[in-house]
N, C-alpha and C positions, 0 to 999 in steps of 0.2 A: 504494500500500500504506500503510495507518494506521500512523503512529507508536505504535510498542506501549511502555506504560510499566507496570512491576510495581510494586505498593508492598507492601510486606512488613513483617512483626513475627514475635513470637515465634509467634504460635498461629492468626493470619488469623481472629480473633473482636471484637476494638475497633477498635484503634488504625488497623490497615490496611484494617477495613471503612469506617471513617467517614474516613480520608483518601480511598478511592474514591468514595464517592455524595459527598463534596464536593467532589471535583475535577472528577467527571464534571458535575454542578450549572454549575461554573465554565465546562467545556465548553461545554455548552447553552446556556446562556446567550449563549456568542459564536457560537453556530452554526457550531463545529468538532468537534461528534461524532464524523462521518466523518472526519477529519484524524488521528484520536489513539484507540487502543484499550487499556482499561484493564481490568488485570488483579491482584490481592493472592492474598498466600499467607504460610502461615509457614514459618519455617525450623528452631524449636528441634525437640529432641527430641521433646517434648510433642506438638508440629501434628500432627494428626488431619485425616482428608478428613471434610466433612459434620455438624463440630459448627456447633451453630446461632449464629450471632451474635450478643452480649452483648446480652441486655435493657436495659442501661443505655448503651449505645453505641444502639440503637435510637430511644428516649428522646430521648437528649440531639439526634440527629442532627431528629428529629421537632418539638423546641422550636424550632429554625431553619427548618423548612418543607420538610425533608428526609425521606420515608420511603423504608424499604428494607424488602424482603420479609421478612416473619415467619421465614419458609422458608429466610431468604442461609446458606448453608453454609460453612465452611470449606473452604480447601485448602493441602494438605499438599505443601510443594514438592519433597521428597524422593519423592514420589509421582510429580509433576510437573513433572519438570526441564526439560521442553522447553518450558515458561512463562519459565524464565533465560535458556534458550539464544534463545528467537524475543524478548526482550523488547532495544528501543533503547535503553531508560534504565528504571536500576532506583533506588524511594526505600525507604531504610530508615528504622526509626522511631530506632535505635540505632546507636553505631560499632562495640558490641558483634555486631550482627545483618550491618552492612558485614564483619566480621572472619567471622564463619561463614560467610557467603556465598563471600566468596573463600577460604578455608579447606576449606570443606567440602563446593562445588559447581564442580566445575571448568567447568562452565558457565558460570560465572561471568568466565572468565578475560577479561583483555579489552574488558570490558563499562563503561559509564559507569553507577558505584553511587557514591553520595551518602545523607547521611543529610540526612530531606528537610529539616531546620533547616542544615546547610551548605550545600545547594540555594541555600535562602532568604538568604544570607549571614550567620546568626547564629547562635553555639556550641550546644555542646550536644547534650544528648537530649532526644526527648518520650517520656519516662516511663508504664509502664503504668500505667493507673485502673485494671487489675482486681484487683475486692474491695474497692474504696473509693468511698465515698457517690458519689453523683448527682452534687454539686456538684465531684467532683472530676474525673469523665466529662467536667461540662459545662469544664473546665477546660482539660480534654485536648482535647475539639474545637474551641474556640475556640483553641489553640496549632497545632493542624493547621491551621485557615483560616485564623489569621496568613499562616502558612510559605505558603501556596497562595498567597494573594493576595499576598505579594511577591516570589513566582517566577512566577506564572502568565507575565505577559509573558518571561520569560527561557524559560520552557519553550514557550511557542506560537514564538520565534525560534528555538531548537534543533532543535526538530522540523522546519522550513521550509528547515533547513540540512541536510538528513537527503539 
């Protein structure tokens, strides 16, 4: 059975689309696709099933050699809860988004949730780009490949310990 990892944000439209096709990327690349199945969603109020993924999150992910379907929808994990309950390990973009999760999905209980910068051993939030220029998308994805690329080894060891 694939190690199921969620990544989540407020709305499942930037932050957590472009942590998935870049992680999934990182996957492929080591030829562990089938080992690990990757799943994003949001948690605020706001999250909507089926809005369409940031143009500028699309963009930025495209400048790296990364496309993702014009069509990638949202999901809404209040909709969705049995994506919390079936996921091994869950990353959030925020401690704020860590605190709803356990707050406000009892799916959650239990669960290893991490924000993916403490993942990565380094403070902090990765802060939303939406509504701010391009250069600051491209900002935000280059801090999310950080974080991947200094956990990837730590998350292909955890998974393997499953």
């Amino acid at each position: 059975m694939p190690y199921s990892i969620l990544i989540v944000c407020h709305a499942n439209v930037s932050r957590s689309v472009m942590a998935e096709a870049i992680l999934r990327r990182m996957l492929e690349e080591r030829g562990l696709t089938d080992r690990f199945e990757l799943t994003s969603g949001g948690v605020a109020y706001y999250a909507r099933d089926g809005a369409l993924a940031s143009l500028d999150a699309r963009l930025v992910l495209e400048d790296i050699g990364i496309e993702i379907d014009k069509n990638t929808k949202s999901t809404d994990l209040k909709r969705h809860r049995h994506l919390i309950e079936n996921a091994d390990l869950i990353f959030a973009m925020t401690t704020e988004q860590v605190e709803m999760l356990e707050q406000g999905f009892p799916e959650a209980a239990g669960k290893a949730i991490f924000t993916l910068k403490q993942y990565a051993g380094a403070p902090g939030d990765i802060e939303d780009p939406q509504g701010q220029s391009e250069s600051v998308f491209a900002a935000c994805r280059d801090e999310i490949n950080d974080c991947l690329c200094a956990s990837i080894e730590r998350l292909i060891e955890d998974a393997s310990q499953r």
